[in-house]
C-alpha positions, 0 to 999 in steps of 0.5 A: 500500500502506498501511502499519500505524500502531502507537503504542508507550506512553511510558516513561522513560529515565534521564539522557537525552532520545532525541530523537526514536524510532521503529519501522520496518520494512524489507521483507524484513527479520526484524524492525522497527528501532528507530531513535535520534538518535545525537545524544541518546546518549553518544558514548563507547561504555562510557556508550553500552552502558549507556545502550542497556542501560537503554532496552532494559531498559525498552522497551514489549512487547505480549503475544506480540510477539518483542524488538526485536533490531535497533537503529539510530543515526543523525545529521547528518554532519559529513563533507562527504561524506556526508548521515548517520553511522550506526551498528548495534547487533545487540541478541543475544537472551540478555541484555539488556546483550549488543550486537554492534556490529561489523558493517552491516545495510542494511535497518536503513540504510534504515529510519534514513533513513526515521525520520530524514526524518520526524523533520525531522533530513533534508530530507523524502524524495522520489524522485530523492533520494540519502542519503550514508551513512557506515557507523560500524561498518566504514567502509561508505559507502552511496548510500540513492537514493530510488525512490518516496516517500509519507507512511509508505512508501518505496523504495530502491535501495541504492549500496555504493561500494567506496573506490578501488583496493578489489580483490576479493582483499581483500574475502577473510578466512581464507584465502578461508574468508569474503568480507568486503563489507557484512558478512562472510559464509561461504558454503556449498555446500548439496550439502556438507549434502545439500541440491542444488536450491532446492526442497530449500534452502527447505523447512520448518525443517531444523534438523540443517542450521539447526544445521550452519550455525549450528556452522560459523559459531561454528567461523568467529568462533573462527578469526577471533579473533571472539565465537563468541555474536556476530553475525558472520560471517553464514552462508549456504547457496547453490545454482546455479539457473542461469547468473547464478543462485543460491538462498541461504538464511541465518541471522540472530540467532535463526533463519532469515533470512526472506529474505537481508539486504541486506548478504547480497546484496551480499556474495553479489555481490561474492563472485560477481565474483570467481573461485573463490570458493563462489558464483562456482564454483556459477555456473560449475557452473550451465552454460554459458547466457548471464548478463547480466555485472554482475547476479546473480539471486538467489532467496530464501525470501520472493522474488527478488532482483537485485543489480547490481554493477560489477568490472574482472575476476573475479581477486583484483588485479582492482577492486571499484567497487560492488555495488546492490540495488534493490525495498528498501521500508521502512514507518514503523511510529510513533514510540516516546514516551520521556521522563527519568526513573529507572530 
């Protein structure tokens, strides 16, 4: 598959030099990424949300394009550990000045490794490879293994590590209300909307259930202490297709997700493996057949996909070890030529 070239035009960033900036898009995801050499950038983070407010202020946009919302921060990492710090910022689309920073996206993960390999800040990537990230945002630690690898395309199975002794009783946030793992969820039992097959979940816009959900979530943030206009909790809708077998479908900022966030399925997974969570009663509900134990099959609107993951039993003092998602290609999309100057 060849992968789209685009050269975005240069234009000018006060009192910086980026580095080094490009476009990359992960498959399945709602949007490109715009990845930055978090080097180049402030590290204190009010002169960092000026300095993210000023490019995007200035950022090149073809005529019908939408905003891209999802940016992403990456550098070497000086922890022994890992191979990269990374960070996300959800730019939300009401003003240009407004950033979430406070949760993961693993499509954006990846298409910062991706940037950062041709950019020469990581060795060129080749398969059999494994990128060691650490997750500044909320300590996430991730294993970015690469399947395949070409000139502008790569593939990835993506590795979230649970730290040791991580129970699935602690992944839970109000009252069990939200399963917090990759990113903080609030799934929804899609009968409670009227909503009872996949066929159904899937099916044109619904936008009285699109803003069922959307209410929901802002009811969630409110009850967490979060912003009600942020980006967190996610919310997913989800139905039971059979046993080890769930339909999901989620909002992302601004609309429908087109598929399920990376972080989505892994949350879903981890929410899965524990009993009596929403996902895992609807796999009970989905009858007795056989499911291979540690997977979840998961179908989305765009397509299918598998999540494997590894507990040492299904009750809240029981362990979380990791949750893999695999089949997650991402296609360098160019690089974005900046340069200094004033605003």
């Amino acid at each position: 598959m060849t992968a789209t070239t685009m050269t975005a035009p240069t234009f000018s960033i006060p009192t910086t030099n980026l580095g080094f900036a490009a476009l990359v898009r992960a498959v399945g995801a709602p949007g490109p990424t715009l990845v930055l050499d978090a080097d180049a950038l402030p590290h204190d983070d009010a002169e960092l949300m000026a300095s993210l407010t000023r490019i995007r202020r200035q950022l090149p946009r073809r005529d019908g394009e939408p905003e891209v919302l999802k940016w992403a921060l990456i550098r070497p990492s000086a922890h022994p550990l890992f191979d990269v710090d990374y960070r996300f910022v959800q730019a939300m689309p009401d003003a240009p000045d407004h950033f979430d920073l406070n949760g993961n996206c693993g499509h954006s993960l990846l298409a910062a490794v991706t940037a950062a390999a041709q950019a020469g800040r990581l060795p060129a990537l080749s398969a059999g490879d494994r990128v060691r990230a650490r997750v500044l945002n909320n300590g996430d630690h991730v294993v970015c293994q690469v399947d395949h690898a070409s000139e502008r395309r790569a593939v990835f199975t993506a590795h979230f590590i649970a730290p040791p002794g991580t129970a699935l009783g602690s992944l839970l946030r109000d009252g069990g209300r939200v399963v917090a793992m990759g990113n903080p969820y609030l799934f929804v039992d899609a009968a409670h909307l009227g909503v009872r097959d996949r066929e159904a979940l899937f099916r044109g816009e619904q936008p009285d259930v699109y803003a069922t959900l959307e209410r929901l979530r802002r009811q969630q943030a409110a009850r967490l202490g979060w912003p009600q206009d942020g980006a967190f909790p996610k919310v997913a809708a989800v139905v039971p297709v059979a046993p080890g077998h769930l339909a999901v479908r989620a909002l992302t900022v601004g609309g429908w997700h087109p598929e399920l966030a990376l972080t989505g399925a892994v949350c879903l997974a981890a929410a899965s493996a524990l009993r009596g969570t929403v996902p895992n009663r609807l796999l009970t509900a989905a009858g007795d057949g056989e499911s291979a134990p540690g997977r979840l099959v998961i179908d989305t609107p765009a397509r299918q996909v598998v999540a494997s993951y590894a507990a040492t039993g299904d009750g809240p003092d029981d362990e979380l070890e990791w949750v893999s998602v695999g089949g997650k290609e991402t296609r360098a999309l160019g690089t974005v030529a900046v340069g200094v100057g004033d605003e």
